[in-house]
Structure formats: structure tokens, C-alpha cells
Short mmCIF file of the C-alpha atoms (twelve columns), coordinates in Angstrom:
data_MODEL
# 
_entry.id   MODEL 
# 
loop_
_atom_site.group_PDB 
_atom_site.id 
_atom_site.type_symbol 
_atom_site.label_atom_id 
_atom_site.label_alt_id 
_atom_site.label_comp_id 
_atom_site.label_asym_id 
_atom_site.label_seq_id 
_atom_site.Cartn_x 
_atom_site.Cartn_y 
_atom_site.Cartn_z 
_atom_site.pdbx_PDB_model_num 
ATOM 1   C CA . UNK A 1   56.508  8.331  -3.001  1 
ATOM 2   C CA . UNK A 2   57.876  11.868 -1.703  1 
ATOM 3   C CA . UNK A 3   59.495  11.398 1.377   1 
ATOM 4   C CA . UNK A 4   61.004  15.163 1.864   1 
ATOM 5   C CA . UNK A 5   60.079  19.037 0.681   1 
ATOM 6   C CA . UNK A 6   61.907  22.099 1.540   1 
ATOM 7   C CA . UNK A 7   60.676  25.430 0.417   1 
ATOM 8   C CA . UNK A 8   62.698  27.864 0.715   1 
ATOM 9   C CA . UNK A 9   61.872  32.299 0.288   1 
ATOM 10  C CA . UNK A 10  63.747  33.809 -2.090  1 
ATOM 11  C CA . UNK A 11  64.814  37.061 -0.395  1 
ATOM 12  C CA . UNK A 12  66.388  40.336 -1.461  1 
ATOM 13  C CA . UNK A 13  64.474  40.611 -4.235  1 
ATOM 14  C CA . UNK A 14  63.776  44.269 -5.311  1 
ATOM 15  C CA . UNK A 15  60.564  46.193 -5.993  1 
ATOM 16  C CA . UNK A 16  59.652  45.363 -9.587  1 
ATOM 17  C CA . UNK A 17  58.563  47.730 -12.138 1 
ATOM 18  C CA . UNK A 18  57.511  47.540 -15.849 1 
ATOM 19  C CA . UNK A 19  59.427  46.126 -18.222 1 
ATOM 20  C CA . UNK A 20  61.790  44.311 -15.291 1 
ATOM 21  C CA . UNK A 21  63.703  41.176 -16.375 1 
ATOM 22  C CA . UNK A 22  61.894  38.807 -13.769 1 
ATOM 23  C CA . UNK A 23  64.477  35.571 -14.958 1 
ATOM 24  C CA . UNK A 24  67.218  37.900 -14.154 1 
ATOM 25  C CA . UNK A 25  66.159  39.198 -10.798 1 
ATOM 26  C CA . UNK A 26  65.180  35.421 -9.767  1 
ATOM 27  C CA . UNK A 27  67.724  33.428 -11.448 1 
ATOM 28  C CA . UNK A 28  70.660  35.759 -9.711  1 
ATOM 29  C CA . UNK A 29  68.639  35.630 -6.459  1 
ATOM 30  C CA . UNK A 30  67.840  31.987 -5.787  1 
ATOM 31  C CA . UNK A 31  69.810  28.516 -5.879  1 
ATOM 32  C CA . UNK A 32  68.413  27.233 -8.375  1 
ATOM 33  C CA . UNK A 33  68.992  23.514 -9.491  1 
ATOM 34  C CA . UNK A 34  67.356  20.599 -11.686 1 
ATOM 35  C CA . UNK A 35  64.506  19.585 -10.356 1 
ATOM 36  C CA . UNK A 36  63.148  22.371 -8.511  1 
ATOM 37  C CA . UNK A 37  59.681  24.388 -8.398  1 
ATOM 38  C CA . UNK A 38  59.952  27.821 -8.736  1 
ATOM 39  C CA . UNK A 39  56.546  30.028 -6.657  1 
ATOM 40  C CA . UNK A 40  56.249  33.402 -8.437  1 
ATOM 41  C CA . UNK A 41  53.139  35.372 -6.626  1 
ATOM 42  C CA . UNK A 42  51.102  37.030 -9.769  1 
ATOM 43  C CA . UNK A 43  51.474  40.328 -8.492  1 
ATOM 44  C CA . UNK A 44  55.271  40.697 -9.199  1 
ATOM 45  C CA . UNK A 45  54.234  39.124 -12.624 1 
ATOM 46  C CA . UNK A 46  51.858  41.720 -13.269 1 
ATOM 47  C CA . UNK A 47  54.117  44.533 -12.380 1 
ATOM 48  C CA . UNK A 48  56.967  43.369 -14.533 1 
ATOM 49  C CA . UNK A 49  54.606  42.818 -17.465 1 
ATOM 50  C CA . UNK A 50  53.005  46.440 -17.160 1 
ATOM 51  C CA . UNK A 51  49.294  45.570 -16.056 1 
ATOM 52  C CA . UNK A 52  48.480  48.356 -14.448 1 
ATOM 53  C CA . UNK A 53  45.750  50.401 -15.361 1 
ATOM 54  C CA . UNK A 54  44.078  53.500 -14.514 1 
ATOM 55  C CA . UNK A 55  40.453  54.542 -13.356 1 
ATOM 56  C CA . UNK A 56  38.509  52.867 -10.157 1 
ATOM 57  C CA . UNK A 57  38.838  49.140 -9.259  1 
ATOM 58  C CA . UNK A 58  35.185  48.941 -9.754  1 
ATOM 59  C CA . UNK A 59  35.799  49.985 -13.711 1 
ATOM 60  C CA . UNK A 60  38.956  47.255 -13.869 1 
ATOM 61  C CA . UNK A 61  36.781  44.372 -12.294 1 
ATOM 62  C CA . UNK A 62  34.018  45.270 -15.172 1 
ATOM 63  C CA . UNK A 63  36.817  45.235 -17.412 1 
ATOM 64  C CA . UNK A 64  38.337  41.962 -16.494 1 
ATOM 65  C CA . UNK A 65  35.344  39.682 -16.063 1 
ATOM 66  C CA . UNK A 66  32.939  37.741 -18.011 1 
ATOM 67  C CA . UNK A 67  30.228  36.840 -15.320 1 
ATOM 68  C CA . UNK A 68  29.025  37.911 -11.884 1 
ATOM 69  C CA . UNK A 69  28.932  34.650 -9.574  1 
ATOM 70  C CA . UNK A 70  27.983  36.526 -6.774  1 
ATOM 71  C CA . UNK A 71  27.755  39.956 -4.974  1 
ATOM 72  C CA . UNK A 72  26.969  41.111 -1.496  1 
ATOM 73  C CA . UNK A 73  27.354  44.721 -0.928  1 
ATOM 74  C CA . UNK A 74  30.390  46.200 -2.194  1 
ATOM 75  C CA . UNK A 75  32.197  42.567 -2.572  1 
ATOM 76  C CA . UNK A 76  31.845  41.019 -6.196  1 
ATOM 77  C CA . UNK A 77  33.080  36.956 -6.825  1 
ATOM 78  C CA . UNK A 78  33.562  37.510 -10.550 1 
ATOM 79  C CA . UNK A 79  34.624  34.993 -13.318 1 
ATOM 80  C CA . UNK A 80  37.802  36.615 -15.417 1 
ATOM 81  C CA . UNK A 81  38.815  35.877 -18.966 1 
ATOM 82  C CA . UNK A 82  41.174  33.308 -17.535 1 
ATOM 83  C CA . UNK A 83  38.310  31.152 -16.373 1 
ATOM 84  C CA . UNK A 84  38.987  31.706 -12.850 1 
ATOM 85  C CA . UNK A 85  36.377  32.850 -10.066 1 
ATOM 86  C CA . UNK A 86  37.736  35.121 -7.379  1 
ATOM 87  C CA . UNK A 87  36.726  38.001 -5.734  1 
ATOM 88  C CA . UNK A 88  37.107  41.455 -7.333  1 
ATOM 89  C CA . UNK A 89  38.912  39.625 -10.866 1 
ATOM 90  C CA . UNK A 90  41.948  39.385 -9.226  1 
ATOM 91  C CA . UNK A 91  42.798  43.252 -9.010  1 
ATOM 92  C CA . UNK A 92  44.959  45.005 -6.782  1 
ATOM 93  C CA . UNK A 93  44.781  48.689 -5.236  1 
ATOM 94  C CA . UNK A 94  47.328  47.619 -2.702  1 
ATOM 95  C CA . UNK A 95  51.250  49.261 -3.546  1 
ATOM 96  C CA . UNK A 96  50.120  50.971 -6.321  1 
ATOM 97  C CA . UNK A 97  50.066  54.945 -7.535  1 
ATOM 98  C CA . UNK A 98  46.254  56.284 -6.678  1 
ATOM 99  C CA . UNK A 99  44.263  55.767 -9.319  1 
ATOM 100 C CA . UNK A 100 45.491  52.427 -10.331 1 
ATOM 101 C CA . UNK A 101 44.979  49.242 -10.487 1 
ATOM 102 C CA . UNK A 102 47.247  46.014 -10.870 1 
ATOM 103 C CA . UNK A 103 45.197  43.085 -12.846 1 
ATOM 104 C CA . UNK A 104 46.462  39.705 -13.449 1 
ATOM 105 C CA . UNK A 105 48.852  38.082 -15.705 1 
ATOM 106 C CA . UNK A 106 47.324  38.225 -19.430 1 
ATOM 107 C CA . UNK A 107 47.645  34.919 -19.797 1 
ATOM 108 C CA . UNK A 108 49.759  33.462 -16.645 1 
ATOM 109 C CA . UNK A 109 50.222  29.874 -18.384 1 
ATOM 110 C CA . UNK A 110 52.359  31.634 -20.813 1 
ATOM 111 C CA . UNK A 111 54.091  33.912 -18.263 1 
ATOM 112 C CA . UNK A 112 55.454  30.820 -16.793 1 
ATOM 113 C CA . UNK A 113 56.333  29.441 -19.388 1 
ATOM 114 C CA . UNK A 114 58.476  32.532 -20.477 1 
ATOM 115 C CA . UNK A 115 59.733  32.766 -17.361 1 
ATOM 116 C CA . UNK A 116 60.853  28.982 -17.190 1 
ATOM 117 C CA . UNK A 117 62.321  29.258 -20.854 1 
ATOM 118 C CA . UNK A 118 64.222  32.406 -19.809 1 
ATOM 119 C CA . UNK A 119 65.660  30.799 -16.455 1 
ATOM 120 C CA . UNK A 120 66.466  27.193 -18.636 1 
ATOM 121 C CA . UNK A 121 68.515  29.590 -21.651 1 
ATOM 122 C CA . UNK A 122 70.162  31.982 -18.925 1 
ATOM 123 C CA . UNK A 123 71.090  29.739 -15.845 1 
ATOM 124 C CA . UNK A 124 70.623  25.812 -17.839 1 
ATOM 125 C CA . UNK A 125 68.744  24.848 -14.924 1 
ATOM 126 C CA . UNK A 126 65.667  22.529 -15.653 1 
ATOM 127 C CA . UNK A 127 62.711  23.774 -13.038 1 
ATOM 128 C CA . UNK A 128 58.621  24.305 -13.054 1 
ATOM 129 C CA . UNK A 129 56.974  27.369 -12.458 1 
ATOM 130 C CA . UNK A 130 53.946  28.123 -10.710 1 
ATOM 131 C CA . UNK A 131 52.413  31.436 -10.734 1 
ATOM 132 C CA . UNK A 132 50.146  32.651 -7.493  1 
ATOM 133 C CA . UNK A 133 47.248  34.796 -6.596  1 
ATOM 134 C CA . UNK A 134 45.487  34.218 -3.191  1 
ATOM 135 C CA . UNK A 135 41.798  32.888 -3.289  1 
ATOM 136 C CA . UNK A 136 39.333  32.459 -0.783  1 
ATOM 137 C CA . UNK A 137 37.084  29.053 -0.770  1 
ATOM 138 C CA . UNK A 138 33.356  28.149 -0.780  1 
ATOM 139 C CA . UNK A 139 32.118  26.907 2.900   1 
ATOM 140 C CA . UNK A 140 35.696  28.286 4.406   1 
ATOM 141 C CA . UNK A 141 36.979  31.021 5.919   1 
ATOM 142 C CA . UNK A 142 40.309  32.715 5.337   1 
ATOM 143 C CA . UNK A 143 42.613  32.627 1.941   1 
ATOM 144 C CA . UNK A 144 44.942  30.421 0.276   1 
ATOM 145 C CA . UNK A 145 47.246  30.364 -2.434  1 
ATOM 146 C CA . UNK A 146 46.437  28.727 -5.873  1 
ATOM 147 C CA . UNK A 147 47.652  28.219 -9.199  1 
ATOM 148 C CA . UNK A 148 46.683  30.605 -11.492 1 
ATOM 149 C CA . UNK A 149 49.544  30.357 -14.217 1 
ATOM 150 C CA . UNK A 150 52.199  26.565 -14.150 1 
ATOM 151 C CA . UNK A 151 54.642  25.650 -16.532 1 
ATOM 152 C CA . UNK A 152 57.231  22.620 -16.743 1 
ATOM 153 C CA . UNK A 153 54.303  20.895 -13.648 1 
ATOM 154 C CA . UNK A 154 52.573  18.399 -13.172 1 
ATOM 155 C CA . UNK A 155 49.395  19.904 -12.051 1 
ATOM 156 C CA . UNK A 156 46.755  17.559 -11.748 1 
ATOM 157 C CA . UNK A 157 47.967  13.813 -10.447 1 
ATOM 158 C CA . UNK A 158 45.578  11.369 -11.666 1 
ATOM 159 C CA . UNK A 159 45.271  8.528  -9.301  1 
ATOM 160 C CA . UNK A 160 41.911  7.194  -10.642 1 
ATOM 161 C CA . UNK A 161 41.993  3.532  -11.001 1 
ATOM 162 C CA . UNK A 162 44.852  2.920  -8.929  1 
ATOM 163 C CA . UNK A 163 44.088  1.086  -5.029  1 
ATOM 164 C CA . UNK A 164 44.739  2.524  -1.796  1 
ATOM 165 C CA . UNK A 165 46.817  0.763  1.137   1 
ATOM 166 C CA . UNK A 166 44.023  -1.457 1.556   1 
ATOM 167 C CA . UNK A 167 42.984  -2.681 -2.115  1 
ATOM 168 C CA . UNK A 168 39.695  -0.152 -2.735  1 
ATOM 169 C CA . UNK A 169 39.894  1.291  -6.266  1 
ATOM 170 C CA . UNK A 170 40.002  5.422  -6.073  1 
ATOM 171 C CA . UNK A 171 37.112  6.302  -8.552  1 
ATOM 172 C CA . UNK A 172 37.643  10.460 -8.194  1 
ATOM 173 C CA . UNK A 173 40.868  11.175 -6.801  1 
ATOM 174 C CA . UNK A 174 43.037  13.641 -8.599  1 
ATOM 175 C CA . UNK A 175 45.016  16.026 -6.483  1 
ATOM 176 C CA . UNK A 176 45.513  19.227 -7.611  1 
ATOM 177 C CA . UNK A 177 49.549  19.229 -7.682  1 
ATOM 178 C CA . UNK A 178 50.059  23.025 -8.305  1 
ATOM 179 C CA . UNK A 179 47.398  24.224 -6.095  1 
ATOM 180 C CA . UNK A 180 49.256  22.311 -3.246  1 
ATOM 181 C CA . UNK A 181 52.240  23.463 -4.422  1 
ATOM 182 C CA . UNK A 182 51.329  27.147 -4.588  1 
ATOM 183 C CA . UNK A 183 49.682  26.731 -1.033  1 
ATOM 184 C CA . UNK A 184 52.712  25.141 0.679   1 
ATOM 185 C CA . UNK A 185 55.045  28.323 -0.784  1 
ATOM 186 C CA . UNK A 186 52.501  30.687 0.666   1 
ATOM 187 C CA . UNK A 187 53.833  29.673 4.148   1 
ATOM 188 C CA . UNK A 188 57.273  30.714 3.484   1 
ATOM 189 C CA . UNK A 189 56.062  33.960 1.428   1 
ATOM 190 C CA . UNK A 190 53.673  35.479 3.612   1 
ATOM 191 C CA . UNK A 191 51.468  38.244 2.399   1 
ATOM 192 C CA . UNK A 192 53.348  41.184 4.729   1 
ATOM 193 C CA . UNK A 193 56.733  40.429 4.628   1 
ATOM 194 C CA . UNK A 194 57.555  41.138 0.849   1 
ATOM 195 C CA . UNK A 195 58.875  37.950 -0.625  1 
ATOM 196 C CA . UNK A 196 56.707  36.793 -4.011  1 
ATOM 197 C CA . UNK A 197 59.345  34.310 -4.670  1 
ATOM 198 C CA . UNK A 198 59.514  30.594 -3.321  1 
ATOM 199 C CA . UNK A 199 61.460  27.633 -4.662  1 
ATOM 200 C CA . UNK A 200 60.384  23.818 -3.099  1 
ATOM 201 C CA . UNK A 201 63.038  21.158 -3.695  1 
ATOM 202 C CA . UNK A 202 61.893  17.566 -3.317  1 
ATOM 203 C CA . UNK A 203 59.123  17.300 -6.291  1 
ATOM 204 C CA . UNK A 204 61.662  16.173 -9.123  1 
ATOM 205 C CA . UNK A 205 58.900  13.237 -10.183 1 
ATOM 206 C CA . UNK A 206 56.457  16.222 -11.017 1 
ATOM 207 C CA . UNK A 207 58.387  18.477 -13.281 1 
ATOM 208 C CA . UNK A 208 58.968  17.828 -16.920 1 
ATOM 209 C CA . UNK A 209 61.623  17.611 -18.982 1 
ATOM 210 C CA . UNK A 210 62.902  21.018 -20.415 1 
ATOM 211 C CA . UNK A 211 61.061  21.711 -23.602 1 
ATOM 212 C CA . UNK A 212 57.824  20.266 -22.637 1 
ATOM 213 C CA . UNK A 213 55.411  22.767 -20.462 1 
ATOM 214 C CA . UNK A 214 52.350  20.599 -19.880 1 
ATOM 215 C CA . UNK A 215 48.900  21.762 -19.577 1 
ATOM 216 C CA . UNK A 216 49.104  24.796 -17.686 1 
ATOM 217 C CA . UNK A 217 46.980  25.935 -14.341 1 
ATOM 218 C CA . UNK A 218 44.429  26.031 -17.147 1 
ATOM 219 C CA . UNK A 219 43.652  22.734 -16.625 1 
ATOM 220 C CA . UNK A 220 42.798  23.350 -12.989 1 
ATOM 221 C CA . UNK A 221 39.575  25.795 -14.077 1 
ATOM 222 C CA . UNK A 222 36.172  23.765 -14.448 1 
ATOM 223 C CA . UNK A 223 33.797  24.167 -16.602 1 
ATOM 224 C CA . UNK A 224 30.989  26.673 -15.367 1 
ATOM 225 C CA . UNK A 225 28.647  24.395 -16.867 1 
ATOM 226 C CA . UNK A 226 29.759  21.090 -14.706 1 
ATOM 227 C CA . UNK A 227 29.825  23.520 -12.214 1 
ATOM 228 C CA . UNK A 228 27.871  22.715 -9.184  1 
ATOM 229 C CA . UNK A 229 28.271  26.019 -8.001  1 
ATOM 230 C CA . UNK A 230 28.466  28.127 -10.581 1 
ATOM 231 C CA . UNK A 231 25.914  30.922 -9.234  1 
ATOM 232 C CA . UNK A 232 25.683  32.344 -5.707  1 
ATOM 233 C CA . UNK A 233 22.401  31.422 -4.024  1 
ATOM 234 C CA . UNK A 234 20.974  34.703 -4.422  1 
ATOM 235 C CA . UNK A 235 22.137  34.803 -8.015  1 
ATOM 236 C CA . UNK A 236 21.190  31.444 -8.579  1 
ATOM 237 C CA . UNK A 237 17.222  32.281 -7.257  1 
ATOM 238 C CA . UNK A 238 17.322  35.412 -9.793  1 
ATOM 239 C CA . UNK A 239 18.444  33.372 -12.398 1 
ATOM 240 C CA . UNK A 240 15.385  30.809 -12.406 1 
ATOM 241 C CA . UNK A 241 12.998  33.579 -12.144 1 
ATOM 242 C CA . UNK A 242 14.455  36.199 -14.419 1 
ATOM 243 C CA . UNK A 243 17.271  34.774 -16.871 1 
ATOM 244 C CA . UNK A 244 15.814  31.215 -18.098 1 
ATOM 245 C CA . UNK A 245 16.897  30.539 -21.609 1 
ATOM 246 C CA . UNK A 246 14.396  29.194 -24.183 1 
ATOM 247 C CA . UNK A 247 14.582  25.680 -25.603 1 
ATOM 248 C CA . UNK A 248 16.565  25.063 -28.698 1 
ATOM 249 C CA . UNK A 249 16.452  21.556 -28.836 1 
ATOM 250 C CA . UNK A 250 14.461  18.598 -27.915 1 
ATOM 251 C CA . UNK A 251 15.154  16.235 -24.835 1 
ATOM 252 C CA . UNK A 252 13.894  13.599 -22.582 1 
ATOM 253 C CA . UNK A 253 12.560  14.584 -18.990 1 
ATOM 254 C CA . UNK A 254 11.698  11.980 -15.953 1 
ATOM 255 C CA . UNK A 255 8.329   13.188 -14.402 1 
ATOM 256 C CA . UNK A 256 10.367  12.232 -11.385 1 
ATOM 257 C CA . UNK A 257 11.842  15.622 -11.893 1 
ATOM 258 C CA . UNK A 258 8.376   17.201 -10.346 1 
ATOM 259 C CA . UNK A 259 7.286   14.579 -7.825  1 
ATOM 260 C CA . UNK A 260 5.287   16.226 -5.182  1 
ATOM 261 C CA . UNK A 261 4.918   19.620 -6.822  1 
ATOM 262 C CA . UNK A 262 1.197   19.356 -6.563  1 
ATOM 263 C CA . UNK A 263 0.664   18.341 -2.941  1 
ATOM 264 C CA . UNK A 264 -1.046  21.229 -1.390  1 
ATOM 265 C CA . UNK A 265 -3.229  21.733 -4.940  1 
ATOM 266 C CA . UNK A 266 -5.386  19.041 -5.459  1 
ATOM 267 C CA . UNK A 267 -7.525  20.935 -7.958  1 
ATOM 268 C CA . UNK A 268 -4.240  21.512 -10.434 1 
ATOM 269 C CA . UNK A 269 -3.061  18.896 -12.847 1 
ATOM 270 C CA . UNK A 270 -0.079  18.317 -15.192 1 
ATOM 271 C CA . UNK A 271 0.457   16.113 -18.399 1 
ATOM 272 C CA . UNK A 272 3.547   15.339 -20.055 1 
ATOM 273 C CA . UNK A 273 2.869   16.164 -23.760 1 
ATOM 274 C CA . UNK A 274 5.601   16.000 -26.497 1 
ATOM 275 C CA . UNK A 275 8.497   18.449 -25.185 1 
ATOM 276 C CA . UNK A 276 6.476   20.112 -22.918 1 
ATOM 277 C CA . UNK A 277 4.349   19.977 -20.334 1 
ATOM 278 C CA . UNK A 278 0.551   20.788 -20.176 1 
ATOM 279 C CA . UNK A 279 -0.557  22.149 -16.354 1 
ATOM 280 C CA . UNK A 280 -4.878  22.437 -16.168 1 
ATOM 281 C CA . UNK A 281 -7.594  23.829 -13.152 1 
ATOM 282 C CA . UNK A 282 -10.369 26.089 -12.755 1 
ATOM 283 C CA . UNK A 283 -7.948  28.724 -10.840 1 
ATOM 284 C CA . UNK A 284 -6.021  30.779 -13.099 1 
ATOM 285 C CA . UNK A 285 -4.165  32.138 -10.350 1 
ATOM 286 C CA . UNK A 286 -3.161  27.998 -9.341  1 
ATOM 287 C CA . UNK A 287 -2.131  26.820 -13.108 1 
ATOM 288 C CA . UNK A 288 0.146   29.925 -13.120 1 
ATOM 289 C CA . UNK A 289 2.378   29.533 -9.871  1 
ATOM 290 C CA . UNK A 290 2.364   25.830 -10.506 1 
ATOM 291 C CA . UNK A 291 3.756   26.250 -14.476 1 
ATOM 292 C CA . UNK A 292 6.265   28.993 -12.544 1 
ATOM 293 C CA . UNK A 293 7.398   26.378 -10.231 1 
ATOM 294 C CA . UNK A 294 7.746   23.964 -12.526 1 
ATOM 295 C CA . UNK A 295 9.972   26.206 -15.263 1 
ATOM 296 C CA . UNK A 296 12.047  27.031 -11.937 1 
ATOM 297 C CA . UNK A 297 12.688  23.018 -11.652 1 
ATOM 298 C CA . UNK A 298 13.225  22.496 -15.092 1 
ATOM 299 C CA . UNK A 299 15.699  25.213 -15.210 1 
ATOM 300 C CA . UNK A 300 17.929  24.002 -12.343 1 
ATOM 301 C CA . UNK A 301 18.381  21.039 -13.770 1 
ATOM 302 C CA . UNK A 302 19.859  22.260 -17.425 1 
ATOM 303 C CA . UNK A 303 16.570  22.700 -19.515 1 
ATOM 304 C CA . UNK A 304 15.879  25.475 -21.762 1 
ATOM 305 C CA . UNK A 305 12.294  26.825 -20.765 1 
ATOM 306 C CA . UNK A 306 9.490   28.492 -21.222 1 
ATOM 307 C CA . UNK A 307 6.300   28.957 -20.104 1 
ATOM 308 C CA . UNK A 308 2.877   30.593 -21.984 1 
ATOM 309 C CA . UNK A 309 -1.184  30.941 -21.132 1 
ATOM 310 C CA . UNK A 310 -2.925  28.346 -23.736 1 
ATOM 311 C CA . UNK A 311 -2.343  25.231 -24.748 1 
ATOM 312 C CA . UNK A 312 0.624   23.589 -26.212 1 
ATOM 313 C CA . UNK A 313 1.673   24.293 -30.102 1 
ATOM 314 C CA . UNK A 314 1.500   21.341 -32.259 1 
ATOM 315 C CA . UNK A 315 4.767   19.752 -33.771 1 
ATOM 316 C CA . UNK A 316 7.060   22.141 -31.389 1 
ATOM 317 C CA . UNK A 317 9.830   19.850 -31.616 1 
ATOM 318 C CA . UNK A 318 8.465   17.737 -35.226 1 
ATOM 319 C CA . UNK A 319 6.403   15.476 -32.399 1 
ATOM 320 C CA . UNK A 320 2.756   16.050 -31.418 1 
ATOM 321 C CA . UNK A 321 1.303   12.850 -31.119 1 
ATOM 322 C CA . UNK A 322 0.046   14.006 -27.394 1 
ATOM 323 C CA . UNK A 323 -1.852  17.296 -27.189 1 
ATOM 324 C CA . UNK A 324 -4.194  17.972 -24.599 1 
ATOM 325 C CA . UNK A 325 -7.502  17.350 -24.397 1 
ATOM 326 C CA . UNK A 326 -10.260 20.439 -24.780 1 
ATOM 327 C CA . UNK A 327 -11.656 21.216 -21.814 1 
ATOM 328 C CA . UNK A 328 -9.592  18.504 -20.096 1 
ATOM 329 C CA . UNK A 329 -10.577 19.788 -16.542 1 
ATOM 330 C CA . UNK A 330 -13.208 22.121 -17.765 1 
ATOM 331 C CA . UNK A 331 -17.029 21.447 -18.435 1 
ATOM 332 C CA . UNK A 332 -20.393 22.813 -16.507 1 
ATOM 333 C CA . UNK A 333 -20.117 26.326 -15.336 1 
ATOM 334 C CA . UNK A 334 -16.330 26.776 -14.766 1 
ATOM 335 C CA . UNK A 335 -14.139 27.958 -17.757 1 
ATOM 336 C CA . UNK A 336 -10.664 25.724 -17.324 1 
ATOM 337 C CA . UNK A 337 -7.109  27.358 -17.189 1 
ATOM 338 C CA . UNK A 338 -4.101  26.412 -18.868 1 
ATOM 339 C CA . UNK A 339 -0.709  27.225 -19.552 1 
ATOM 340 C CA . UNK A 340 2.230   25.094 -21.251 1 
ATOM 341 C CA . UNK A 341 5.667   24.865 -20.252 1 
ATOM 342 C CA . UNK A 342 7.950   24.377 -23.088 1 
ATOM 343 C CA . UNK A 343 10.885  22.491 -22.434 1 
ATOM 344 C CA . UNK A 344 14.243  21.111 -24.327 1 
ATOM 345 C CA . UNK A 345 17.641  21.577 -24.607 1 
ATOM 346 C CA . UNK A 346 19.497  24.664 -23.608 1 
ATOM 347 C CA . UNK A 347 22.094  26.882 -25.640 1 
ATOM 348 C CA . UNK A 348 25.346  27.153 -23.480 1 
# 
């Protein structure tokens, strides 16, 4: 159990430029001993690895990312390469030449580790490295400091299993060591008064023995796809409506899934055929909105989808031992509607 931290800044430090020596500045800088964590803000890690670019920061954000999460006006929350979602990719117009713009670390898992290599070989002192870049945080205001780059850390502690003080089994609980860590440095940083460099003494159980690096910040970054919120709301809406992806695959679906869908429409029915589903009425107008809704549900909750006028295809999937029945709600003077909505796996 960790009875005491210190953090301590690491001041004097000077501006860093391209092609700086970053283990030199810090390791002449800072006391350094065994044992200790070492909290490098990105930016100076950017700088001293040459990561500035030129154009607008609107042409290095479309550079840098992979997805848009979300966007309101002006402000983008992008996914980068590195897996992480932030606003604007990370980039920085602040301290820099007009014109230019300072991204992130290439890859900041191995810029720590370089970093921690360089400080073991130079100074034979045994210490974990975190690198930094502020975030801001779902249902919160205001910005913190995370891991986006770790080295010689443990970053994740997994207490799952284990019993608390009073004998219940923890089922989820893994705190994130190097997003505390990065967090706690922040407050002896601070974004105005120039110092990128922090070193916390008191977290000897949590760094590894020289040689071994662990699993990076990398680690930290889930999955968009176990993601539970991995879109914006707004983007989220659009993407039901205008970016469903078509089934590749078969799979099982609980009716469950559409309970109460057909409330306020008693005239519009729906059969489960074999991967898909068949809706029927007399009102065109009806069968349509209710096969819309129902892609909408079947695409927030992983399915690939699609939806057509007509009945379903035999065999889509190999199956078709249910296909619906002519004229299932038609008969006497009304012509029946129907449309099918397709539904199986989805390509990630």
C-alpha cells in the first residue's frame, strides 16, 4: 500500500527545439533516482522530435485523424492514429512560428521508451516515463492530464478478483495507474508557468525493472467498437440514418430488441423470417417508417442492415424455411405493402 508521493517540477529547463537531446536536458536538470516516475508533457516531446508542420490546424487535424467523433461549430473531437480521442488530434498553434502546427508524438509509447533507455545508459538510474497531453472528459467540465505515451509503468492495476476492506469481490476495478499519474504531475506543471517536466517519488511498486517497458499508454485506448460512446449524439443519429453498413454475415436477434415499436400502428405488422425481418399493412407510407425505425434499432445495437420495398429473398443467409405469406395482410380491395429488413452481422 502507498503511504507517501512527492512530485516534484523540474525547473530551468530551456525552450526545446528540433533535434534537442531531451535525456540530456532532463537527466542534468532533475534528481533523478531508482524508483522514480519521470512526467514529460507531449509538447516538449514533439518539439524535440521535429513535429511541426506547416499549413492551417484545420489541414493538420485532417491529417492526423482517422474518424470524426463529434463536431460542434468550429470544435472537432477527432480519433488520431494513436487511437486516442481528443479534441482537434492533439495539435498545437500555441508557441509556435505562424503557420504551424505542433502534432503529437509519432508514436509516444516509443518516445518514452527512448527517453527512459537514454536516461538508464547516461545517468544508470532505473525510472518510468509517462508522456502527457491534456484532455477534456465526457459529462465534465474543464481538462486533465492523461497518458498518451508510458514506458518502464505500470499503467493499468488490475484489482479484479481481489476483496475490498469488507470481503466484496471487485468484479471491474482497474485503475488507470498512468492516467493518475500524469494527472497528479499536472498540478505541479501547470499549463502557464512553463515547466513540461515532473518527477513523483513514492511509486517504486509500479515501475519495472530496467529492460522491460510494459505495455505502453497503448493499453489505456479502448476499442471504438466496445465503445459505448464512440459517436457524438448528433453523429451517432446521422449514423443510423445515413451510414448503416450492410449485413455480411448471419446472426441471431431477440424480438425483444423491437418491443413496443408498433404501439401507435395497429394496422402494421412484423414477422421474424430467416435473417430478416418481414414488416406488412395497407399504408405504404406506415410499412416504410416502421422498417426505418426498425433498421435504426437494429443498427444501434451492432447489426449490419438493410432495408428494401418487396418481400424477403429466399436463402439470403443459406436459410429460408420462413418466407412470408402472399398477401399476408392483403385481400379484398386493398393492395398490401411490404418491405424487408435484412439483418446479420456487421463488417468492423
Amino acid at each position: 500500500m502507498r503511504k507517501h508521493l512527492e512530485i516534484f517540477p523540474v525547473t530551468g529547463l530551456p525552450e526545446v527545439a528540433a533535434g534537442d537531446d531531451l535525456a540530456a536536458l532532463i537527466g542534468e536538470a532533475a534528481d533523478l533516482r531508482d524508483g522514480d516516475v519521470l512526467s514529460v508533457t507531449s509538447k516538449i516531446v514533439s518539439k524535440a522530435e521535429d513535429r511541426l508542420t506547416t499549413g492551417t490546424r484545420d489541414e493538420a487535424i485532417d491529417a492526423e485523424l482517422v474518424r470524426v467523433v463529434a463536431q460542434r461549430g468550429d470544435t472537432r473531437i477527432v480519433q488520431t492514429r494513436h487511437g486516442l480521442v481528443m479534441a482537434a488530434a492533439g495539435t498545437d498553434t500555441s508557441n509556435t512560428r505562424p503557420g504551424t502546427v505542433l502534432l503529437l508524438p509519432v508514436d509516444p509509447d516509443l518516445s518514452a521508451r527512448s527517453l527512459r533507455a537514454a536516461l538508464k545508459d547516461r545517468y544508470d538510474v532505473n525510472v518510468g516515463v509517462v508522456v502527457t497531453d491534456t484532455l477534456g472528459r465526457p459529462w465534465r467540465n474543464g481538462q486533465v492530464d492523461l497518458a498518451i505515451g508510458a514506458a518502464g509503468v505500470q499503467v493499468i492495476e488490475d484489482l479484479r478478483g481481489t476483496t475490498d476492506s469488507h470481503g466484496n469481490v471487485l468484479a471491474v476495478t482497474e485503475p488507470a495507474l498512468a492516467d493518475e499519474i500524469a494527472s497528479a504531475s499536472e498540478l505541479v506543471k501547470g499549463k502557464a508557468d512553463g515547466v513540461p517536466v515532473a518527477v513523483l517519488r513514492g511509486l517504486a511498486d509500479i515501475v519495472l525493472p530496467a529492460g522491460e517497458h510494459g505495455t505502453g499508454a497503448r493499453a489505456l485506448v479502448r476499442d471504438a467498437e466496445m465503445d459505448l460512446f464512440s459517436l457524438g449524439t448528433r453523429e451517432a443519429a446521422r449514423a443510423a440514418v445515413l451510414a448503416r453498413k450492410a449485413p455480411t454475415g448471419p446472426r441471431e436477434v431477440d424480438p425483444a430488441l423491437w418491443a413496443g415499436l408498433l404501439a401507435d400502428d395497429e394496422d402494421v405488422h412484423v414477422e421474424l423470417l430467416d435473417s430478416a425481418v418481414g414488416v406488412f399493412g395497407d399504408d405504404p407510407v406506415a410499412v416504410g417508417i416502421i422498417a426505418e425505425r426498425l433498421a435504426v434499432l437494429l443498427h444501434a445495437e451492432g447489426y449490419g442492415v438493410s432495408v428494401r420495398t418487396g418481400p424477403a429473398r429466399p436463402g439470403r443467409w443459406g436459410g429460408g424455411r420462413h418466407q412470408p405469406r402472399p398477401g399476408r395482410w392483403g385481400g379484398g380491395r386493398h393492395q398490401h405493402s411490404e418491405a424487408t429488413v435484412t439483418f446479420g452481422s456487421r463488417s468492423q
